[in-house]
C-alpha positions as CSV (number, residue, x, y, z in Angstrom):
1,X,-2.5,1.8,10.2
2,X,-0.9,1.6,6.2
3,X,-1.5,-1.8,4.8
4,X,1.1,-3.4,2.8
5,X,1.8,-4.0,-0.9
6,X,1.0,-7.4,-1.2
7,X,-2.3,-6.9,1.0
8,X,-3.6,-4.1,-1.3
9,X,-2.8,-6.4,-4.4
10,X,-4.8,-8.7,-3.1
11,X,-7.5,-7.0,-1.8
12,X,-7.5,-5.2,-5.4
13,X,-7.7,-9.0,-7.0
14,X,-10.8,-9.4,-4.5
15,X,-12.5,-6.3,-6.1
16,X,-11.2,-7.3,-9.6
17,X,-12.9,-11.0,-8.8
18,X,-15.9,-9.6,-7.4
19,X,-16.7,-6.7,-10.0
20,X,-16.5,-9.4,-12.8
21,X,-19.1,-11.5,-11.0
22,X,-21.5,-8.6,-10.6
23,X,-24.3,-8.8,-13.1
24,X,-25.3,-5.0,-12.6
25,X,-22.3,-3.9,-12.1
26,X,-20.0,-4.8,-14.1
27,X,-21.7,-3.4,-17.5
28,X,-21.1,-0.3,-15.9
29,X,-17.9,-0.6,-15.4
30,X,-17.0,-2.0,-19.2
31,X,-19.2,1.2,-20.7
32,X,-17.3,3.9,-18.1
33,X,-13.9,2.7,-18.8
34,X,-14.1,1.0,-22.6
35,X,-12.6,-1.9,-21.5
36,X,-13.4,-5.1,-23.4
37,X,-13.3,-8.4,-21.8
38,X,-10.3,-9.3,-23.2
39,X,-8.8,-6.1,-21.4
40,X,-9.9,-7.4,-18.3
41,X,-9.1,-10.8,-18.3
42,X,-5.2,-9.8,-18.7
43,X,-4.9,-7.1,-16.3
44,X,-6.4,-9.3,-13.2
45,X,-3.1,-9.1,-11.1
46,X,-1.7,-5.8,-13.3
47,X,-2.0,-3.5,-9.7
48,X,-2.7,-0.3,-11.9
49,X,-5.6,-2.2,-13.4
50,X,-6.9,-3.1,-9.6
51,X,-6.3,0.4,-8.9
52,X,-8.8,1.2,-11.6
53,X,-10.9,-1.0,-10.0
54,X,-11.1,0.5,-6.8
55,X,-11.4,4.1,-7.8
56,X,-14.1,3.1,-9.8
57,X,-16.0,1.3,-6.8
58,X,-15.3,4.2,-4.7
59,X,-17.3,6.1,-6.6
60,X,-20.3,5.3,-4.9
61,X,-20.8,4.1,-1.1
62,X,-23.2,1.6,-2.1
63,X,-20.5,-0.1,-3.7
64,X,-18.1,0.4,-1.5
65,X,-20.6,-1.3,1.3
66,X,-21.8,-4.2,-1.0
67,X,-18.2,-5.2,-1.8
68,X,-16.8,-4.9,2.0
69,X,-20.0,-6.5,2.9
70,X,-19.1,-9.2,0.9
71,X,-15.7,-9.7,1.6
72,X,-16.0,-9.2,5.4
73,X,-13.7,-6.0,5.2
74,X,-14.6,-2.8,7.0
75,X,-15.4,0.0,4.9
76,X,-12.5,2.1,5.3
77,X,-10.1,-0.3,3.8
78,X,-10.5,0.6,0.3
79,X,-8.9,4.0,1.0
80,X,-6.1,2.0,2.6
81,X,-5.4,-0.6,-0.6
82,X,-5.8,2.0,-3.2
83,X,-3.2,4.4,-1.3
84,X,-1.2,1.6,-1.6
85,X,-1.1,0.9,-5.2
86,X,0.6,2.4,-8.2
87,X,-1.2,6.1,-8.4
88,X,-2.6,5.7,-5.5
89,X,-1.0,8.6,-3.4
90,X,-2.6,11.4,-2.1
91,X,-2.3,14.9,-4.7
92,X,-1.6,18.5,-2.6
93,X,-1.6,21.3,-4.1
94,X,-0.2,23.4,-2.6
């Protein structure tokens, strides 16, 4: 089952909220992306910038469990808000 716009918006602000209060994590973010603060403090609700986010979570499974863990949301959901959001479709290549 697709989720909707406005849920993968917010479940991208959840990640945006919860990457920024992620002592370990967040310094990785920052270096992999160059971001400054600044940067990230005005893209919040910018749904290509919470897009970002979650491609960069989904990097790892860890993350991806620690976040979901935290937010109650099962695993798979991710997928589901980031297909959602600007960029977010799937690229065939054939």
């Amino acid at each position: 089952m697709a989720i909707s716009r406005d849920q993968a918006e917010m479940i991208g602000l959840q990640a945006v909220a919860w990457l920024a209060g992620n002592d370990e994590l967040f310094p990785v973010f920052m270096g992999s992306t160059g971001a400054s603060e600044a940067d990230f403090r005005a893209n919040l609700e910018d749904p290509d910038f919470q897009g970002s986010v979650l491609d960069f979570l989904m990097m790892d499974d860890a993350w991806v469990v620690s976040f979901c863990d935290a937010m109650n949301l099962k695993y798979d959901i991710l997928m589901q808000a980031r297909a959602a959001l600007p960029g977010g479709g799937q690229v065939h290549w054939t």
